[in-house]
N, C-alpha and C positions, 0 to 999 in steps of 0.2 A: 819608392814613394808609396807610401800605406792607402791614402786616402785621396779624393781628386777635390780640389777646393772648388767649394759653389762662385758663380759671380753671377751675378745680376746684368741680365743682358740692357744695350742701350736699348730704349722706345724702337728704332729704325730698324735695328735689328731683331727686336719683338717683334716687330710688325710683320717685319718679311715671314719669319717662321712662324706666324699665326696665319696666314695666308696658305705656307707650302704647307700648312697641318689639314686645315679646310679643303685645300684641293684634293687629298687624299681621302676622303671619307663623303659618300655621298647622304646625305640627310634625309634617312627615310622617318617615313613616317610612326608615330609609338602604336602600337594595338590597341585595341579599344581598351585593355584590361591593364594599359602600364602605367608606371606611377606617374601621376601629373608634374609637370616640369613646377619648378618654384616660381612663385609668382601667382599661379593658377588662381583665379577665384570660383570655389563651387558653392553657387549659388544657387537658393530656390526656393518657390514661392508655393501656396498652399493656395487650394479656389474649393469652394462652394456651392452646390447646387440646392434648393430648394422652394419648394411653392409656397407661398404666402395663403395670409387668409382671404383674398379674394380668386385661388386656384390659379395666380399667375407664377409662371415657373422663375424664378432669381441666379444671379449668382452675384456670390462672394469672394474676393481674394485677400491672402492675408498681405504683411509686408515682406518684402525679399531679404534674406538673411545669407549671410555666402563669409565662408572660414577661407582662407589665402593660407595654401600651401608653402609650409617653409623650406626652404633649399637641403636638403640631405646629399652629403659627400660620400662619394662609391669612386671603385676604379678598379680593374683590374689589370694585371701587368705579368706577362708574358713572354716570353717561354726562358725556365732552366737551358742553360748549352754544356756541353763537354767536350773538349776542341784537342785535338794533338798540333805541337807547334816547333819548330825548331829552335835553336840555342838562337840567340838574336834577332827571332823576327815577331812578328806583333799576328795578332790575331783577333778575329771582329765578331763578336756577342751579334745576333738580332735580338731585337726585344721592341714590342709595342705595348705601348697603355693606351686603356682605353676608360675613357668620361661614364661609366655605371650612374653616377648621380640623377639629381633631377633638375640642375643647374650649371652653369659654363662654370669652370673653376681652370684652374694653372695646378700643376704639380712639379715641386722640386725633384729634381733626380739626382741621382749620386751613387757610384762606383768605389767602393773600397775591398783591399785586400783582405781577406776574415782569416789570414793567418796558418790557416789549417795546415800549411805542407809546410816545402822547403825554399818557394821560390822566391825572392823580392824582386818584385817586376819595376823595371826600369820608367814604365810610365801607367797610367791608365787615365782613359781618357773618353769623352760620351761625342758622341756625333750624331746630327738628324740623318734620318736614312729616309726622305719623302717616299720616295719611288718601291723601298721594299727591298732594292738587291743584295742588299749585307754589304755596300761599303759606304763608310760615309761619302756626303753630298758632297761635303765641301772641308776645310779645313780648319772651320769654325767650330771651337767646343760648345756644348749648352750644356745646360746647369740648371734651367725651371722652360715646362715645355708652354707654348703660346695658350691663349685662351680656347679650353675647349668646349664646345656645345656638349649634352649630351647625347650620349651615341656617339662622341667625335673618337677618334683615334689618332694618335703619334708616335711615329716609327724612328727609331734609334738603333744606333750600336755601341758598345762597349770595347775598345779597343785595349787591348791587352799586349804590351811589349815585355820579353824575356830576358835576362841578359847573357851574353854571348858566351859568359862561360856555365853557363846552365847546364847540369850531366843529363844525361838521357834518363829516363823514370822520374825525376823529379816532376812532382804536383802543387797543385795551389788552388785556394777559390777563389771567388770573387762573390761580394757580395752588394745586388745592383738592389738601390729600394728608390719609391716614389713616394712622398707625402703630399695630401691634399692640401693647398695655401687654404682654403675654405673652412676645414677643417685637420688640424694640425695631428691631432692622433688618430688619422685614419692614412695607414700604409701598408704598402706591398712590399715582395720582395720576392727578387730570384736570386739562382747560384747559378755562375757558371764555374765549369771547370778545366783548368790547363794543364796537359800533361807534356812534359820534355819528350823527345825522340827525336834518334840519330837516322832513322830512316825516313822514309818518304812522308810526308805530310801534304794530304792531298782537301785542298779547299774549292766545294764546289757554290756556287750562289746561284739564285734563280731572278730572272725578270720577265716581266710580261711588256710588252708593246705600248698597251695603250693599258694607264691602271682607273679610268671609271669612263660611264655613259653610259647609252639608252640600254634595254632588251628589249629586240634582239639588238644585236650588236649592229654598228656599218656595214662593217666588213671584217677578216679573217683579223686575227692576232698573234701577233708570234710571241711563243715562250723560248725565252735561250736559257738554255743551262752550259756555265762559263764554269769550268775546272779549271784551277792550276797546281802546280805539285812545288809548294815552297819548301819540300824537305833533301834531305842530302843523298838520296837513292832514287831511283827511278818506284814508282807504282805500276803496281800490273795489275791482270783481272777488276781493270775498274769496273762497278755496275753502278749506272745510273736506270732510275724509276720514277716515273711519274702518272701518277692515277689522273684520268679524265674522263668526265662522266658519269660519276659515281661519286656518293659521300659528299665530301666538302667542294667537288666538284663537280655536284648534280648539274649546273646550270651550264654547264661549257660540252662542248663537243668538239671532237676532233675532227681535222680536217687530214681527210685518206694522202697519203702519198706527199705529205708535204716537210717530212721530216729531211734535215740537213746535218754537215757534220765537218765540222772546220779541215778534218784530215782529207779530207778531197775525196775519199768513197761515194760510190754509188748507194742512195739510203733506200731500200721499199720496206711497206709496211712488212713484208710478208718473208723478207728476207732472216735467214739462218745460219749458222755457223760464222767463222769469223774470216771476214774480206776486206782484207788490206788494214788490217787492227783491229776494223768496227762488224761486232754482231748488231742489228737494230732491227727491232720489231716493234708492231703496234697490236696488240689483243690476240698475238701468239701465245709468249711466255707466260703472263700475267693477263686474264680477261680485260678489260676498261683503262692497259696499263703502256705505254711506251718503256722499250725495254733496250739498253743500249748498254753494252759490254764492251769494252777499250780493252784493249790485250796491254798495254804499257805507256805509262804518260812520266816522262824521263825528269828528274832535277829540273826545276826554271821552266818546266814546259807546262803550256795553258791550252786551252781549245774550246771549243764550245758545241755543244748540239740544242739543232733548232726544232721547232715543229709550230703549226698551224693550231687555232682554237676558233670555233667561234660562240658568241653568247647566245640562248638560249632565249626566245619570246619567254613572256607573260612572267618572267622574275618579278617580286616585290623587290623597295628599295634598301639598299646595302649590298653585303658580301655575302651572305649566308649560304650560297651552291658556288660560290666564283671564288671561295679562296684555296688557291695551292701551295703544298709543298709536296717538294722531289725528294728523294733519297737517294743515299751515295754510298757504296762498302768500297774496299779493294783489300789489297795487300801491301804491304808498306815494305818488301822488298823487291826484286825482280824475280819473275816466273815463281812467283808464289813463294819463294820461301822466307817469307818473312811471315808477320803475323796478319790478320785478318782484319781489317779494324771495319765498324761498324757494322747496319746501316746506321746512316748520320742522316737525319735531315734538315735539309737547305733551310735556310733564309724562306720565309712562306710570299708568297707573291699573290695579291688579290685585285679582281675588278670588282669595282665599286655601280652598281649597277644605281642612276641618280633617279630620284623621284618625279616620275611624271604626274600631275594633277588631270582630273575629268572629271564634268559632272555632267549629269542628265536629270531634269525634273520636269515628270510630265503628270499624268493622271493613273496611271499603272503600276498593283503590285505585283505585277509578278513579269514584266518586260521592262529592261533598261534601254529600251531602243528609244532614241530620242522623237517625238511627234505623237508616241502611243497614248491611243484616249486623251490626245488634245484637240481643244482645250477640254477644262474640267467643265461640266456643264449641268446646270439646275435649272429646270421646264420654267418652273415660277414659283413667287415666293407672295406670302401675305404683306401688306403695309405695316413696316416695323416690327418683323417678324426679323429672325436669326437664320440666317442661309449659310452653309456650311461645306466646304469644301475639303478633299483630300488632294492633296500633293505630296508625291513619292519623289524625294532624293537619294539619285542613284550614282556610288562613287565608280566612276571612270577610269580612273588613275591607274596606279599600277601597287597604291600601299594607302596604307588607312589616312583619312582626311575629314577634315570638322569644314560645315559650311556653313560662310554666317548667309542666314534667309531676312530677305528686306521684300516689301512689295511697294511699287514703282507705279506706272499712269494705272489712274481707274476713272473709268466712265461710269461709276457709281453716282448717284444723287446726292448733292450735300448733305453734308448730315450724318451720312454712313460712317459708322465706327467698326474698326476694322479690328480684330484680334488673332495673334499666333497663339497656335497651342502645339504640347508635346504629343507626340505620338498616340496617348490615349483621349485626347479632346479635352481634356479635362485639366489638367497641368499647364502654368501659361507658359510659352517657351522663353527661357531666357539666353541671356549669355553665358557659358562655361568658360572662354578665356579672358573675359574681363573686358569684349571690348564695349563698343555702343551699342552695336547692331545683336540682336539672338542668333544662336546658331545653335544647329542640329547636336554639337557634342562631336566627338570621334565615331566616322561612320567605315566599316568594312568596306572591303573593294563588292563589288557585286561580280558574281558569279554568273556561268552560265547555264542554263536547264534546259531541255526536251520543251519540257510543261511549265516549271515556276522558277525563274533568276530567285535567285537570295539576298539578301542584306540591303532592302531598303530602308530609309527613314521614311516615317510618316508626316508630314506636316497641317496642322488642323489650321485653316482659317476660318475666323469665326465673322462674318459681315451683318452686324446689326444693320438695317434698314430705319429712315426715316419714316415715322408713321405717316408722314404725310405726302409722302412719295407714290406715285403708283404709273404704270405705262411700260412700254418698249424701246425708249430710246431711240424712238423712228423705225421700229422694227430692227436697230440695229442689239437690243438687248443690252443688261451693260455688264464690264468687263475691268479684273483689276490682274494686274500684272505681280506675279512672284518671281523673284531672281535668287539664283542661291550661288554663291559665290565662294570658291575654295581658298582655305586659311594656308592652304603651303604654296601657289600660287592665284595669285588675286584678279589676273591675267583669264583667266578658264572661270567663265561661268555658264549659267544658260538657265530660261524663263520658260513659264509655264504661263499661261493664260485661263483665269478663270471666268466662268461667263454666266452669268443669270438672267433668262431669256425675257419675263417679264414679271412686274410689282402688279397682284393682283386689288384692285379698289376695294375696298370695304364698301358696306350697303347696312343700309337700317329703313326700319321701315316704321311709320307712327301711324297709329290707331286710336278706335274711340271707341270706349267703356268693354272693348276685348282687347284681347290681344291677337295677335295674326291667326295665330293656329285655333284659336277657339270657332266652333261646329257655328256662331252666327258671324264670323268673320270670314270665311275661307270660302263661301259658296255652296257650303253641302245643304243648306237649308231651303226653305221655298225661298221663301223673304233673306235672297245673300247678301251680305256686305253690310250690314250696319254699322261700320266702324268706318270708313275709309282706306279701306285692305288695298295693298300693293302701293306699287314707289310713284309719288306724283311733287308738282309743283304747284298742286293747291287744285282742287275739285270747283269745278263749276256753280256746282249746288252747296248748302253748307254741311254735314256729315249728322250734327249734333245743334238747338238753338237753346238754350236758355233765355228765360223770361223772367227781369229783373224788375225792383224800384229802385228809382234811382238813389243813391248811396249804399244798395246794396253789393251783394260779391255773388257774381258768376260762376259756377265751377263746374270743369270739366273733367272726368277721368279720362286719362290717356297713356295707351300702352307704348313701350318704346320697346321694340324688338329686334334685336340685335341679328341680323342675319347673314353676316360674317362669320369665318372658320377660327379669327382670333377676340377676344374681350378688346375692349373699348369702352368709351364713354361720352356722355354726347351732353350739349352746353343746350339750354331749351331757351324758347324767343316767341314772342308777340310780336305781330303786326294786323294793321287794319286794312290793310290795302294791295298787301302780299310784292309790296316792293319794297329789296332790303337793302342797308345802307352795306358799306362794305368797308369796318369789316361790321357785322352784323349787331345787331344791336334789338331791343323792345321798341317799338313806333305804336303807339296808339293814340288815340284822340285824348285833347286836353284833358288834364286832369284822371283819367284814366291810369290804375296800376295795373300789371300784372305777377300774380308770384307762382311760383311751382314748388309743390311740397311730396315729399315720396310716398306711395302710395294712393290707395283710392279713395277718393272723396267721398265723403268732406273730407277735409285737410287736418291732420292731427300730430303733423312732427314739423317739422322748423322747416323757414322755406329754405330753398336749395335753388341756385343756377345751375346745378348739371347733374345728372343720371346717377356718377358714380360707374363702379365698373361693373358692367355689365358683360357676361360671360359668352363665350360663342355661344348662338341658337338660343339664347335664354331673353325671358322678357323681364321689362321693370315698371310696373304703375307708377303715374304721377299724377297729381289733382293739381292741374291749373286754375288758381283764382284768377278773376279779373275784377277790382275796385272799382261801382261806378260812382263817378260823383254826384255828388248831392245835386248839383243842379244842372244834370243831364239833360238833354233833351230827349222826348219820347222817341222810340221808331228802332229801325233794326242798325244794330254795328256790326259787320261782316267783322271776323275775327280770325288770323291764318298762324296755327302752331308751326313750328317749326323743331325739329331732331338734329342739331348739327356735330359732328366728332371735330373736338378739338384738335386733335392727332394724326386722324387719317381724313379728314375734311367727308365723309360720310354724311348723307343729308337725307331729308324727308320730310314733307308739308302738308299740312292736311289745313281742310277750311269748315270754319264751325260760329255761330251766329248769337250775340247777343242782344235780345228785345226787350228796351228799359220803357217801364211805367212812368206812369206822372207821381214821389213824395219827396226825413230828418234822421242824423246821428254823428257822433263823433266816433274817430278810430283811431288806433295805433297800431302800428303797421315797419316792418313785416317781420319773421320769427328769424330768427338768426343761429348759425352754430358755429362753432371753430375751435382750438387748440390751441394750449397756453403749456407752458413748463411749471413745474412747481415753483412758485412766488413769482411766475410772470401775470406779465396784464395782457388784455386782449378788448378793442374798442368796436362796439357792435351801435349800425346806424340806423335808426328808428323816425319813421314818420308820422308826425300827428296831426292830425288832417278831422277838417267840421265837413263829413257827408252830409249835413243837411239843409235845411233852408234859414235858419237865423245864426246871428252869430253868438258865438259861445268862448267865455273862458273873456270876458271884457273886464269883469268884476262890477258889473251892473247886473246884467242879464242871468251871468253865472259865472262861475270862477270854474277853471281847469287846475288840478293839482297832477302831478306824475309822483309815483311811490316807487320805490323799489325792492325787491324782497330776494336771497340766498336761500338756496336750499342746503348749503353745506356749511357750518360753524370754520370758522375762521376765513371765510371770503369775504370781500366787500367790494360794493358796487357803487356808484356815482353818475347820475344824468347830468348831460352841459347841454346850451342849447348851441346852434351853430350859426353862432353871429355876424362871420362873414361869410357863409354861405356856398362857402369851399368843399364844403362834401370829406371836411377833416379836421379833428379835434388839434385848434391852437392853443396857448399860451391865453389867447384872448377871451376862448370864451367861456360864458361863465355857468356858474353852476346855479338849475334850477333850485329855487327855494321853495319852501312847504308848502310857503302862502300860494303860489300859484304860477300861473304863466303869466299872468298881466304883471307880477312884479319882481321881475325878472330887470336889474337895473338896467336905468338907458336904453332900452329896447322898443324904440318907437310904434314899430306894426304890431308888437304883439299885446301894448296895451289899450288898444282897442282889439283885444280878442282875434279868433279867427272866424273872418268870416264864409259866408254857405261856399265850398267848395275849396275853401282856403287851406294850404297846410305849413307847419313847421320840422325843420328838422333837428331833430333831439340826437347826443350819443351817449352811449351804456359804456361806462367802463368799468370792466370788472377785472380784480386781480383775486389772484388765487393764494390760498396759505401757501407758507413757502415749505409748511410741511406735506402738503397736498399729496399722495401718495398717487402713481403711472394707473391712468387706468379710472382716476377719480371723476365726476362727472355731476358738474354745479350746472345749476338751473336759477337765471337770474330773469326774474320776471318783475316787467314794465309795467305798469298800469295808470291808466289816465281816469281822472275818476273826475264828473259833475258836480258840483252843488248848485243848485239852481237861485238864483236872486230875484229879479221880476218877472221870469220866465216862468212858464206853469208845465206841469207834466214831469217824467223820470226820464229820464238820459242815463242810459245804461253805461257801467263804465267798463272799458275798455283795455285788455293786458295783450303784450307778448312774453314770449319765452326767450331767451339766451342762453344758449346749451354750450358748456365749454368743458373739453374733456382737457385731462393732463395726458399728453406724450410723451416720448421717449424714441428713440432708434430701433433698428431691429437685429439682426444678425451682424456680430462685429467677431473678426477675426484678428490673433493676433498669435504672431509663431517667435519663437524665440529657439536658441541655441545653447549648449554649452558644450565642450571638449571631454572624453572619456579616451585618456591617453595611451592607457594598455588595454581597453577593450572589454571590459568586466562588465559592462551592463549600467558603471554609475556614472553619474557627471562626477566631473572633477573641479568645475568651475560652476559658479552661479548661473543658470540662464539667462540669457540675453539677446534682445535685440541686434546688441552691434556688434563688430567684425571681429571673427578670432583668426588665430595662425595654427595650423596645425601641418605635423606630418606626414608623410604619406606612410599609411600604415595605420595610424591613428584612427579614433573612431570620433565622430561627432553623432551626441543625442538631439532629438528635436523633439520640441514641445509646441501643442498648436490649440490654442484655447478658441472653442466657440460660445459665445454669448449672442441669446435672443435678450435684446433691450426692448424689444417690441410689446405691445401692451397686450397681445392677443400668440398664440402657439403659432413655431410654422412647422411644416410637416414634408416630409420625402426631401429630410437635409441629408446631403450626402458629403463629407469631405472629401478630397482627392489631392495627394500630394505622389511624391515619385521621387527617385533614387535619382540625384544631381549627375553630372557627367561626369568622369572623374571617379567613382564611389561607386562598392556593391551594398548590398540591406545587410545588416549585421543583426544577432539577435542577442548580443549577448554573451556567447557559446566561444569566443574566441578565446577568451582568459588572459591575453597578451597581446600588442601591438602588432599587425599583419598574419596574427596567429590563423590557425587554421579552422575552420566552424567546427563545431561539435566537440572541440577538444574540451569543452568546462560545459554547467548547466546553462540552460535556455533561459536566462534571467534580465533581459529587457526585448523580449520579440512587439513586436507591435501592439500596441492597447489602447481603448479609449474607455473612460470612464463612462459614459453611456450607447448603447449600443453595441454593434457587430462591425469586424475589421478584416481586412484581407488586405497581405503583403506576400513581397516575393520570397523563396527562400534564402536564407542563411547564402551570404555569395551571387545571390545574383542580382537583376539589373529590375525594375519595373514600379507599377503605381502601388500605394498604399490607398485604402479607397476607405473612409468609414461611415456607415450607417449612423446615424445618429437616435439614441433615444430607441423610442417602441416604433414600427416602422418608419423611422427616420422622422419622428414629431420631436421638437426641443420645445419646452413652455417656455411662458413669457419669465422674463429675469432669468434663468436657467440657463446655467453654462455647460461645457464638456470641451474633457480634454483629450486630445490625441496624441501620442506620443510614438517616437521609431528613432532607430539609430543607422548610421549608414558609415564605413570604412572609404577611406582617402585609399585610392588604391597604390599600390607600393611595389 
């Protein structure tokens, strides 16, 4: 029979031997540096640092981009034999394959005769060998081995029968191959070879006790090495050898004096010469070697010799110091005079030392002791400030592990938004194996040192703060929990506690006609404090009085000084009687306005409700008006500002005095500004109001007309008046006509004019060209204007301003991909957004565009991207798929069209970080590209 016919094993019987294939091979862990199993998604996202033009620091991230590693079929398959065998008896090949790929696959097997000599063997035939000892298990053929992981291995033999009239020298091969079902032209292949003889034929095979578990071991293990002599002469001078301790058996150790020997002798290590058949030593003859010399092992006779091993602490997972083989010579007649044959070696016997998981995360890098610098701890942080914490993941285990990191209870303040970052703070951490949760990537075991352990991860959380948060949690500070959780057992975790001991209150402080720090505000002067200097809830006495007639405007300059370590911004407020509603609100006496405009009074830019951002320790003027009405009564109106942060609730009140005369005017009221897109509209609310003592705008006495005027060619603007009084432009109301206010249809109060102290509310609606260009800035001014009818005298008329700039966004990120399949430096595919396959070996480019949409420059933009888990930095230099750096030119190493870059070298692991621009200023519309390529590792 030439060739052994394949068969398809049943499901049941698959199953079993994908079972006994798995029990033989312990699953360690891959290196940081091996090729990702298929499936893999490497994924990764690009962020952003930079200060805006109010000096507040930002960040950007782009979208997550991730290429899915495709399955690559590998195997290798093991060991060539050369066997001597008698005329009629059969003889057993070892041979293991082993899963190289980066995916489970099955591989067919098959043994056929390759012809070369003279013999035609009566059968051949494949057998599992789980256990390692060179015979089969059972008496089951296979034909395609069970599903294997990578890294898996499957142990077999090749069974080879003779036929009985076979002469002595006759040879033959055998030719054993494996093909991957995954991939059909990807195969192995050994020779074994059989030689006829009339003499002794001596077969030794090797097993171990126990073939996987922990290091160190339980306890002892015994190797037997089993001879038997299936040839027609007795063997003499047998030599068996077996190395332990050395090379392939660094991880084993021998146990003293425990060597055995089926013929009944006495065995010491230290024993010489030959007693009672058996010479045996141990690290006599051979240093690290058992050495055991048989003077004659007869036709049909077997025996075996035994010894002791035990496994060695701190092995990674697999075989790599725990697998053995023996070696066997002799002589294939009695008392030597036949020929010599070998050494042979056995059947290899290995323990599989299995993967323990550990992890420790504490606050330390340079001790993996679990508790060290726990918890992680920050004294105090500002209101809405960014508090930052390091956590070190330290692998325990005993072979490389990925942990995914979650953080679990926090006694943070609502609000609080929490962020993972990679190793340089700067990078967000994501997933490498595609699940929900981020994880660290493949992390070394950690080592031990004097002074610094090695091989931790870094983990950056980043905890923004509610601005409007502040205190100690009861003294008990607050606290969020990180767990980092091992991906080869889910079972082994362990948590870090981070803790921020307290949110420090912001303060601001409000002033009049100085600011704090000015030489008549601070004390240094004879006459100190003219302003109402330091933090109160309103001064006894008034600070500042103004002396009005009635329908005129009050104004007061008032400094707002920011006396926090962060920017802020603060909402401004009247009241008359320094009690505020809540939430806070303008209270003044009837008919009374107030507005606050930027800067020192008099009043010359649009009014404003709030500051605007005001910078640590920096001050901002603002001139509060207050309208009195026409027909006020005389005397004093105590008046109470107020500084409030809408964010971090910051406050400050000061008290200042309005003394209105006994008199006429009309006004429009108050200046307005805001933000529209190109061809949007934007509705700005105006009050028109008779400060004086007759009524105006009746069409008797006088007519009121409103006008309206653009400062920019192709804007248009339109007054309504607000007829039902909703405080917002309906359907219903209508639009002011030329002729005046009084004819305005249907509008019963307002054709009898307004009378002394009376007002209407008008709105502006302005829409902007749709060609309007980021950055344009219309100026749409109201104006109420008199004509006088019975009434004598000039009434001056009356305008506001409506200032509306066009916007846009500011910094937008966006990163794309495309595949560079042998590594040259080009894409191969178009860049894009969404998912590619690539594989290991491969390179993938990336492309990461930043745009300022922003109307105004931002400045110290920094990008920060990083080499995916999975992947080293390529520059280019490889010339071909898993090739090697520097073999070709350096023609895609990292670049950005504006600016300065720094990346890792050619092969290895870290951030791309790039400057943007002239000290990292991008202008407004102004984009830039950064570009880097990174290898699928293989």
């Amino acid at each position: 029979m030439k060739e052994q016919s394949r068969k398809r094993r049943a499901p049941l019987r698959y199953f079993i031997h994908m079972l006994l294939a798995l029990a033989l091979v312990g699953f360690g862990l891959s290196s940081a540096l091996a090729a990702p199993p298929a499936g893999t998604s490497i994924g990764n996202q690009a962020s952003a640092t930079y200060t805006d033009d109010s000096n507040v620091g930002r960040t950007a991230t782009s979208n997550v981009v991730s290429t899915i590693v495709k399955q690559v079929a590998s195997f290798t398959l093991t060991q060539n034999g050369s066997k001597t065998i008698s005329p009629g008896s059969t003889v057993y090949f070892t041979h293991t394959l082993t899963n190289t790929g980066n995916g489970a696959d099955t591989f067919d097997l098959s043994a056929v005769d390759a012809d070369t000599g003279t013999i035609a063997f009566t059968s051949l035939k494949i057998f599992a060998d789980a256990d390692g000892n060179g015979v089969p298990d059972s008496g089951t053929e296979v034909a395609i081995t069970p599903s294997l992981a990578p890294g898996a291995s499957y142990k077999f033999v090749v069974a080879a029968t003779v036929p009985a009239d076979a002469a002595a020298a006759e040879s033959e091969t055998i030719t054993v191959t494996g093909e991957s079902n995954h991939t059909t032209s990807e195969t192995e292949t050994n020779t074994d070879t059989v030689t006829v003889t009339g003499n002794a034929v001596l077969l030794v095979t090797k097993a171990l006790s126990l073939s996987s578990g922990p290091s160190p071991s339980a306890g002892p293990i015994t190797v037997t090495l089993t001879y038997t002599n299936n040839g027609n002469s007795a063997a003499s001078d047998v030599i068996l050898t077996d190395v332990i301790g050395s090379g392939a058996t660094a991880g084993m150790t021998y146990v003293a004096d425990s060597g055995q020997w089926s013929g009944g002798a006495t065995v010491t290590d230290a024993a010489a010469g030959d007693s009672s058949g058996l010479a045996y030593d141990w690290d006599v003859t051979t240093a690290d070697t058992v050495t055991a010399v048989i003077s004659s092992v007869g036709p049909g006779a077997s025996g075996f010799i035994k010894f002791n091993v035990t496994i060695n602490s701190g092995l990674p997972p697999g075989a790599a110091t725990t697998t053995n083989t023996a070696k066997f010579a002799y002589n294939d007649k009695p008392a030597g005079g036949g020929d010599d044959v070998g050494p042979t070696n056995t059947n290899t016997a290995a323990y599989t030392v299995l993967a323990a998981a550990g992890v420790v995360a504490n606050g330390s890098s340079t001790d993996h002791a679990d508790g060290v610098d726990e918890p992680v701890t920050v004294a105090t942080a500002l209101q809405g400030a960014t508090v930052t914490f390091s956590n070190y993941i330290w692998n325990t285990g005993n072979g490389t592990d990925t942990f995914d990191i979650t953080l679990g209870s926090s006694t943070f303040p609502a609000g609080t938004v929490f962020q993972l970052y990679k190793s340089d703070g700067a990078t967000p951490l994501t997933s490498s194996a595609g699940t929900a949760d981020p994880d660290t990537g493949p992390v070394l075991v950690a080592t031990d040192d004097a002074v610094d352990d090695k091989n931790e991860y870094k983990v950056v959380i980043k905890a923004t703060l509610p601005a409007n948060a502040s205190g100690d949690n009861g003294g008990s500070g607050f606290s969020v929990t990180l767990t980092a959780t091992s991906a080869t057992d889910p079972t082994k975790s362990n948590t870090v506690v981070n803790t921020l001991g307290a949110i420090t209150g912001n303060t601001v402080d409000l002033t009049n006609n100085y600011a704090r720090d000015h030489d008549s505000c601070n004390g240094d002067e004879v006459d100190p404090d003219l302003c109402g200097y330091g933090y109160s809830t309103g001064e006894a006495d008034p600070q500042t009085t103004e002396t009005v007639n009635p329908g005129a405007t009050a104004s007061f300059t008032l400094y707002v000084k920011n006396t926090s370590a962060v920017a802020d911004t603060y909402n401004l407020f009247a009241d008359d009687d320094n009690t505020w509603a809540d939430p806070v609100v303008n209270d003044l006496p009837t008919g009374w306005t107030v507005s606050f405009h930027g800067g020192e009074c008099p009043a010359s830019g649009a009014p404003v409700t709030n500051t605007g951002v005001v910078n640590a320790d920096a001050s901002t003027p603002v001139c509060a008006t207050l309208d009195v009405p026409a027909n006020a009564s005389p005397g004093n109106v105590e008046i109470y500002f107020r500084a409030l942060s809408p964010t971090t609730g910051a406050v400050d009140t000061k008290h200042d005095r309005v003394s209105v005369n006994t008199v006429r005017n009309l006004s429009v009221s108050p200046e307005n500004s805001g933000q529209v897109y190109p061809g949007g509209s934007v509705v700005y609310t105006h009050i028109l109001k008779n400060n004086g003592n007759v009524t105006e705008g009746d069409n008797s006495g006088s007519t009121v007309t409103l006008g309206l005027s653009d400062s920019l060619s192709g804007w248009t603007s339109v007054v309504y008046y607000d007829l039902n009084g909703d405080n917002a432009l309906d359907a219903a109301d209508p639009i002011v006509p030329a002729a005046g206010i009084h004819a305005i249809a249907g509008v019963d109060p307002l054709d009898n004019g307004l009378s002394a102290g009376e007002s209407a509310r008008f709105f502006v609606k302005v829409t902007a060209s749709a060609s309007a260009g980021i950055g344009d800035i219309n100026k749409t001014t109201l104006t109420a204007t008199t004509a006088n009818g019975t009434l004598t005298g000039t009434a001056p008329a009356d305008s506001v301003d409506d200032t509306t700039q066009v916007i846009a966004g500011q910094v937008r990120l966006v990163k794309t991909q495309a595949l560079d399949t042998n590594c040259d430096g080009t894409a191969d595919t178009a860049f894009t957004t969404g998912q590619l396959q690539g594989n290991p070996g491969e390179c993938v480019r990336y492309q990461i565009v930043a745009t300022n949409d922003g109307t105004a420059d931002v400045t110290t933009l920094v990008l920060s991207d990083s080499t995916p888990a999975h992947s080293t930095f390529d520059d280019g230099s490889r010339d071909s798929a898993g090739g090697a750096c520097g073999t070709g030119a350096v023609d895609a190493d990292a670049a950005t069209t504006v600016g300065s870059i720094t990346a890792p070298d050619c092969g290895d692991t870290g951030s791309i970080t790039a400057t943007i621009g002239t000290l990292g200023t991008l202008g407004s519309n102004k984009s830039a590209t950064v570009t880097f390529g990174i290898m699928i590792n293989k």
